[in-house]
Backbone as JSON Lines, residues from 0, in Angstrom:
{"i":0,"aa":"X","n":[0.85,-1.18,0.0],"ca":[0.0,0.0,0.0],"c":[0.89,1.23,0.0]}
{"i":1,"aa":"X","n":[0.54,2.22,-1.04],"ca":[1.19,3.6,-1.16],"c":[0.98,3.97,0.5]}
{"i":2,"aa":"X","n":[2.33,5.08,0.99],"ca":[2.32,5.88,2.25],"c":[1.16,6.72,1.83]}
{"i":3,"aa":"X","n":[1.32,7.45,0.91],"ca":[-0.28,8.59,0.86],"c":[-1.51,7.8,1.29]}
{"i":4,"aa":"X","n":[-1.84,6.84,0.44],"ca":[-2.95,6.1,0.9],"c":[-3.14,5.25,1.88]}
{"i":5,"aa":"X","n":[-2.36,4.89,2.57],"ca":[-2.03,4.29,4.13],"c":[-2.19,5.35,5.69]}
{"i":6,"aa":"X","n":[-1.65,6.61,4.62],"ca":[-1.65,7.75,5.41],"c":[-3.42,8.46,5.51]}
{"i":7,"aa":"X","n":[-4.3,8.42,4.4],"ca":[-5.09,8.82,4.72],"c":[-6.39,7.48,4.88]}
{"i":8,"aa":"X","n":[-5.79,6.12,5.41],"ca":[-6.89,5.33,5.64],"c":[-6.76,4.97,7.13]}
{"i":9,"aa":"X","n":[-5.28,5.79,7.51],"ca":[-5.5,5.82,8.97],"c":[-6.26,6.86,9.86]}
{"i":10,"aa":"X","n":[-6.03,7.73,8.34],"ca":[-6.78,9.31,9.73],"c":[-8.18,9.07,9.18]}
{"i":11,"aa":"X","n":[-9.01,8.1,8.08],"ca":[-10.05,7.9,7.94],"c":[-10.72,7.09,9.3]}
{"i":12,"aa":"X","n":[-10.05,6.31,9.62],"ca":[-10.71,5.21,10.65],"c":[-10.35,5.9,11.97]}
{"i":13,"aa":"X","n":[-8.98,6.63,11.92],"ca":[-8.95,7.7,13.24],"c":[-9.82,8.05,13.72]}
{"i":14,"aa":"X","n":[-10.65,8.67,12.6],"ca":[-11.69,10.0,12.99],"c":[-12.96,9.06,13.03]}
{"i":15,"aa":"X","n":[-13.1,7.88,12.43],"ca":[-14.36,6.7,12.88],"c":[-14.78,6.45,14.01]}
{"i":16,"aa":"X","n":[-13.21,5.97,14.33],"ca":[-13.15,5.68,15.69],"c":[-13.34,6.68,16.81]}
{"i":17,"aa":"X","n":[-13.42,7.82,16.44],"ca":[-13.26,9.0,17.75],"c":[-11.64,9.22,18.33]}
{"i":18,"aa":"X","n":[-10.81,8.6,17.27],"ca":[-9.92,8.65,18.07],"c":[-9.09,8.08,18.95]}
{"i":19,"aa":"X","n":[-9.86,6.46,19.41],"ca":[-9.5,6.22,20.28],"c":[-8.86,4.43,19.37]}
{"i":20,"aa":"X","n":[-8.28,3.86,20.12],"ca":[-7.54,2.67,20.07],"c":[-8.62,1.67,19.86]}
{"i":21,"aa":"X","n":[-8.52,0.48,18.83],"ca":[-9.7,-0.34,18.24],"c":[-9.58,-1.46,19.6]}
{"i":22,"aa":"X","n":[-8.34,-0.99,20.31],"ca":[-8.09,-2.57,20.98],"c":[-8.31,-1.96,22.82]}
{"i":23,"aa":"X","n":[-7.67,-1.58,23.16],"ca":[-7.67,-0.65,23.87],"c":[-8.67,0.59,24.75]}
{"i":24,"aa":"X","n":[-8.86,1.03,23.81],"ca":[-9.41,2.18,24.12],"c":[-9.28,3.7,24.37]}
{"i":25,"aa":"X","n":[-7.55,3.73,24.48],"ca":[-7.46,4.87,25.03],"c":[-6.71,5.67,23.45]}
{"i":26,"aa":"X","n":[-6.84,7.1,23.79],"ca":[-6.58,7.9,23.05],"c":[-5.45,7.77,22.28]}
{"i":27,"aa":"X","n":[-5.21,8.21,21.28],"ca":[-4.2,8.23,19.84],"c":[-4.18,9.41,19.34]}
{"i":28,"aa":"X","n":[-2.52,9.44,18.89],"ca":[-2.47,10.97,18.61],"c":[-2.05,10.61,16.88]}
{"i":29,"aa":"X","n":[-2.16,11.38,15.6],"ca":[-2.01,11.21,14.41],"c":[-0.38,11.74,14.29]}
{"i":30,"aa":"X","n":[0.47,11.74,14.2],"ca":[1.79,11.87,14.19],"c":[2.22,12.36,13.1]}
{"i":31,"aa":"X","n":[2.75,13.49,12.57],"ca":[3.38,13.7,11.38],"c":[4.35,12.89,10.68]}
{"i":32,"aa":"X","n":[4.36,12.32,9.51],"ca":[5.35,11.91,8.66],"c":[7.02,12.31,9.33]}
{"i":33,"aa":"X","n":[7.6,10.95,9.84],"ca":[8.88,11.58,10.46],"c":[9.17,11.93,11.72]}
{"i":34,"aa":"X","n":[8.13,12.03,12.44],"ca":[8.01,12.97,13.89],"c":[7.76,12.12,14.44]}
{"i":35,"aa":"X","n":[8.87,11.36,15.78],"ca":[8.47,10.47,16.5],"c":[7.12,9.79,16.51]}
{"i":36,"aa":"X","n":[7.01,8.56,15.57],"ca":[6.34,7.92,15.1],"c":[6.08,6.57,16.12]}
{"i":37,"aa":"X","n":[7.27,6.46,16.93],"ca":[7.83,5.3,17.45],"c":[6.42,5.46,18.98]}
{"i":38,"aa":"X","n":[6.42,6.66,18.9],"ca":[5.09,6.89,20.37],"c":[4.75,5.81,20.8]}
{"i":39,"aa":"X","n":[4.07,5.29,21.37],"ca":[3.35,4.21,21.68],"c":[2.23,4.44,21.93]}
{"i":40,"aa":"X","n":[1.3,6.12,21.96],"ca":[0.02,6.16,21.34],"c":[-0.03,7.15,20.03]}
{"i":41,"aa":"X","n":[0.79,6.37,19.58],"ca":[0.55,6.73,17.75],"c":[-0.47,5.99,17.1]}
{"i":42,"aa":"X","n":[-1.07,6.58,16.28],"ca":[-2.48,5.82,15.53],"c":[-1.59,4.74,14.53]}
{"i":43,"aa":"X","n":[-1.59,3.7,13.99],"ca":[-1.29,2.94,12.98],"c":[-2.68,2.14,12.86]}
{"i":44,"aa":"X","n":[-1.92,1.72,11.63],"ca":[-3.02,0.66,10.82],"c":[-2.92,-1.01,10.94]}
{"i":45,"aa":"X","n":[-4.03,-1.42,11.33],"ca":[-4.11,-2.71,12.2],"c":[-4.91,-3.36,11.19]}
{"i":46,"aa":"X","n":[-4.43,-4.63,10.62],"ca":[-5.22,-5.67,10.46],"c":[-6.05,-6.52,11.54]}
{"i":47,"aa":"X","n":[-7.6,-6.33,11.13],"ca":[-8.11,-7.34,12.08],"c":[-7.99,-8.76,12.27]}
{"i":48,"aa":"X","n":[-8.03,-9.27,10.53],"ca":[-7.56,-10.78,10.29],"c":[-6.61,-10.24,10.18]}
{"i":49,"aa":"X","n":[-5.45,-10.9,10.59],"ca":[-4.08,-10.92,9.88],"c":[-3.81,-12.13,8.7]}
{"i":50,"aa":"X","n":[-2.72,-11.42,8.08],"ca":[-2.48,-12.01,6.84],"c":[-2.47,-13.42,6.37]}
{"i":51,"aa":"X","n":[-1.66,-13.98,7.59],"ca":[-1.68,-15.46,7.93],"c":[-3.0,-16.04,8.37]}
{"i":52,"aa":"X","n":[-4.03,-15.31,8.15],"ca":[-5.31,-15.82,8.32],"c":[-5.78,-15.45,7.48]}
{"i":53,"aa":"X","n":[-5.35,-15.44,6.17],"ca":[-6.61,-14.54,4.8],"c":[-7.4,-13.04,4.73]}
{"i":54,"aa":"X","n":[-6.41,-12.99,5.97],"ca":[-6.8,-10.98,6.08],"c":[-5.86,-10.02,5.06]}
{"i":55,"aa":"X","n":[-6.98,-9.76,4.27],"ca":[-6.3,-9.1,3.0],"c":[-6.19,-7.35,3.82]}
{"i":56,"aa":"X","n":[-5.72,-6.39,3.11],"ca":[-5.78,-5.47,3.2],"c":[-7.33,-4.54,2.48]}
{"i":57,"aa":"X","n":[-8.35,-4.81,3.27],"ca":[-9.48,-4.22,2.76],"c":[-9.66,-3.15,4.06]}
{"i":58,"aa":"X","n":[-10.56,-2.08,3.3],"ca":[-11.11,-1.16,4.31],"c":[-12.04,-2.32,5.82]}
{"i":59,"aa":"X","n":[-13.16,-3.05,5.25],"ca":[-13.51,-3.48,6.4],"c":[-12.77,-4.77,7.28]}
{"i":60,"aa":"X","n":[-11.49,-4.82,7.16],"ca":[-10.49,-5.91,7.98],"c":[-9.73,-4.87,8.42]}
{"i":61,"aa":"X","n":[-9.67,-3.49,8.2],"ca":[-8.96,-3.0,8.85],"c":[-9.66,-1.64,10.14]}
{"i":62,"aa":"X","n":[-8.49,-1.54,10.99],"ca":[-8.85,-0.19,12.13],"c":[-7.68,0.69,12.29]}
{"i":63,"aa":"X","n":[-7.82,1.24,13.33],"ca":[-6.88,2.1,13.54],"c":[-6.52,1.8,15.24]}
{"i":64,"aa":"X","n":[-5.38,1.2,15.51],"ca":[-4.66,0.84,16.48],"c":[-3.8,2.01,17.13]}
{"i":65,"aa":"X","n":[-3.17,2.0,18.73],"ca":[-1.86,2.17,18.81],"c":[-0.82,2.03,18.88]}
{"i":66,"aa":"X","n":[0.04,2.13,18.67],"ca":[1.53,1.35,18.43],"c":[1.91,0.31,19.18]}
{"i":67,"aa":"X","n":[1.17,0.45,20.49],"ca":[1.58,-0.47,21.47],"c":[0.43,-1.49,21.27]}
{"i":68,"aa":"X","n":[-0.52,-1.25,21.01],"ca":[-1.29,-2.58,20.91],"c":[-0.69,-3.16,19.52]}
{"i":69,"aa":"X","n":[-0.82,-2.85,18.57],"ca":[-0.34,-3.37,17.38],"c":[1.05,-3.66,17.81]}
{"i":70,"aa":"X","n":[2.06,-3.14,18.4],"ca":[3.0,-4.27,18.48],"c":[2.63,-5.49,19.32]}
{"i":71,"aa":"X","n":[1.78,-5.11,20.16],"ca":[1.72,-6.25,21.19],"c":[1.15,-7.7,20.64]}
{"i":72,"aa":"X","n":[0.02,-7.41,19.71],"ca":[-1.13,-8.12,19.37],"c":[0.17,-9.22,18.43]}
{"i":73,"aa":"X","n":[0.55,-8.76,17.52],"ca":[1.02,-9.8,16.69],"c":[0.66,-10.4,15.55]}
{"i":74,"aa":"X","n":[0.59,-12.08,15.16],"ca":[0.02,-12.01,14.04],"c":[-1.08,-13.67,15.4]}
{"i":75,"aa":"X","n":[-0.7,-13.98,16.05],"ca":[-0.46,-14.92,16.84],"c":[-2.19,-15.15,17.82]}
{"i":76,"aa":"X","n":[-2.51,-13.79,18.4],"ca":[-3.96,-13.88,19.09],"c":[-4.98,-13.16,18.05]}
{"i":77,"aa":"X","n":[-6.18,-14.11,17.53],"ca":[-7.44,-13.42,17.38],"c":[-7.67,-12.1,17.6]}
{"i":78,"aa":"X","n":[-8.09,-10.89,16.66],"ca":[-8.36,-9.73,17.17],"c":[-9.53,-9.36,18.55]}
{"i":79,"aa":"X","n":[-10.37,-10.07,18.4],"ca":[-11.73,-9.99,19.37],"c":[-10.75,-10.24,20.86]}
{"i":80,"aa":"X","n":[-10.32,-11.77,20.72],"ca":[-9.7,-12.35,21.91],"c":[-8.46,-11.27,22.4]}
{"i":81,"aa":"X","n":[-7.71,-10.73,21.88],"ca":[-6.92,-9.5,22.32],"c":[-7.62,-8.31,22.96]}
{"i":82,"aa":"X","n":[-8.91,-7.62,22.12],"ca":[-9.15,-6.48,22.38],"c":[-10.06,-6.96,23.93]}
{"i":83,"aa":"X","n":[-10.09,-8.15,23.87],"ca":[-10.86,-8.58,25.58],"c":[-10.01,-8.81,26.34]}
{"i":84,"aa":"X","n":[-8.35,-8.94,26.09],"ca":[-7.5,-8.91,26.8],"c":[-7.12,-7.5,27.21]}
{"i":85,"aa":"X","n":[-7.01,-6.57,26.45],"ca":[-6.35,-5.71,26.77],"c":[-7.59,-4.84,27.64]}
{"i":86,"aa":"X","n":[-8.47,-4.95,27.44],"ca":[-9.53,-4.41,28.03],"c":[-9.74,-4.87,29.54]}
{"i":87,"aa":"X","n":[-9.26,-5.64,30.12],"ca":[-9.34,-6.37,31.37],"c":[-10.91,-7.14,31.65]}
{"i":88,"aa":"X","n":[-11.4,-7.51,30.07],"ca":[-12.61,-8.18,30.71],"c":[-12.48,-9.77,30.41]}
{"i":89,"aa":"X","n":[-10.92,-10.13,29.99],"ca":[-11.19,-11.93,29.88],"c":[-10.81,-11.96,31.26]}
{"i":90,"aa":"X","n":[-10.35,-11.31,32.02],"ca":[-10.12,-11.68,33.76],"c":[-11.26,-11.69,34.34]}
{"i":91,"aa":"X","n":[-12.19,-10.76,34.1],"ca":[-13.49,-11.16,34.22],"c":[-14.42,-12.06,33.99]}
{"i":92,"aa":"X","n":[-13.87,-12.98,32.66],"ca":[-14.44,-13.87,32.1],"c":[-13.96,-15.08,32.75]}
{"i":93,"aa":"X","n":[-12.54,-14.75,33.26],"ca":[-12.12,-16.24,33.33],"c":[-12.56,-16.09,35.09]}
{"i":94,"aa":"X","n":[-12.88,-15.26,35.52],"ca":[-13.23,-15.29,37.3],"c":[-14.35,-15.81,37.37]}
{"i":95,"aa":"X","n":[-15.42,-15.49,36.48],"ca":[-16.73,-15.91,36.24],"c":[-17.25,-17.39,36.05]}
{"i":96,"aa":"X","n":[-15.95,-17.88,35.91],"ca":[-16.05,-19.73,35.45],"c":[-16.01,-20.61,36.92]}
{"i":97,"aa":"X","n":[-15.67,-19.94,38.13],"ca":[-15.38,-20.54,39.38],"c":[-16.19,-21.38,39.47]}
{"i":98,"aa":"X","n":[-17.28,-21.67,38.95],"ca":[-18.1,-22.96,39.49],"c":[-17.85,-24.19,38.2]}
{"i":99,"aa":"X","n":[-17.18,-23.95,37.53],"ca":[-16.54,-25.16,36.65],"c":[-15.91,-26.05,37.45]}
């Protein structure tokens, strides 16, 4: 994918999103071309399937992440199953099983 068009399908889903992290939740800042990019709430572009799962690069497989979740996530955990990780509600889920 061209940088121009990578560049404006992140500040498209940026501004979808309100702004905020697809995984996460918390706020993202849009970073200039060049300008400490490395942030760790920098907006990037997140595959939901990843590639190794037949996640092409389409508008609806993709969001807008922050650096730190997208590094974290990988290609390795399910998007759903991450964004319930990072959210602190599979601890909830898995507390909820006590009578198993």
């Amino acid at each position: 994918m061209k940088t121009g068009v990578k560049r404006a399908l992140v500040l498209e889903l940026f501004n979808k999103q309100g702004g905020r992290c697809c995984y996460c939740d918390r706020a993202m800042v849009i970073m200039p071309r060049g300008r400490a990019q490395n942030r760790l709430d920098a907006a990037t572009l997140e595959h939901l399937m990843t590639n190794r799962r037949k996640g092409w690069t389409r508008r609806d497989n993709m969001a807008a992440a922050c650096r730190e979740c997208n590094e974290m996530r990988g290609s390795a955990m399910d998007w759903l199953m991450f964004k319930t990780y990072r959210r602190g509600e599979l601890w909830e889920l898995i507390g909820g099983c006590k009578d198993f």
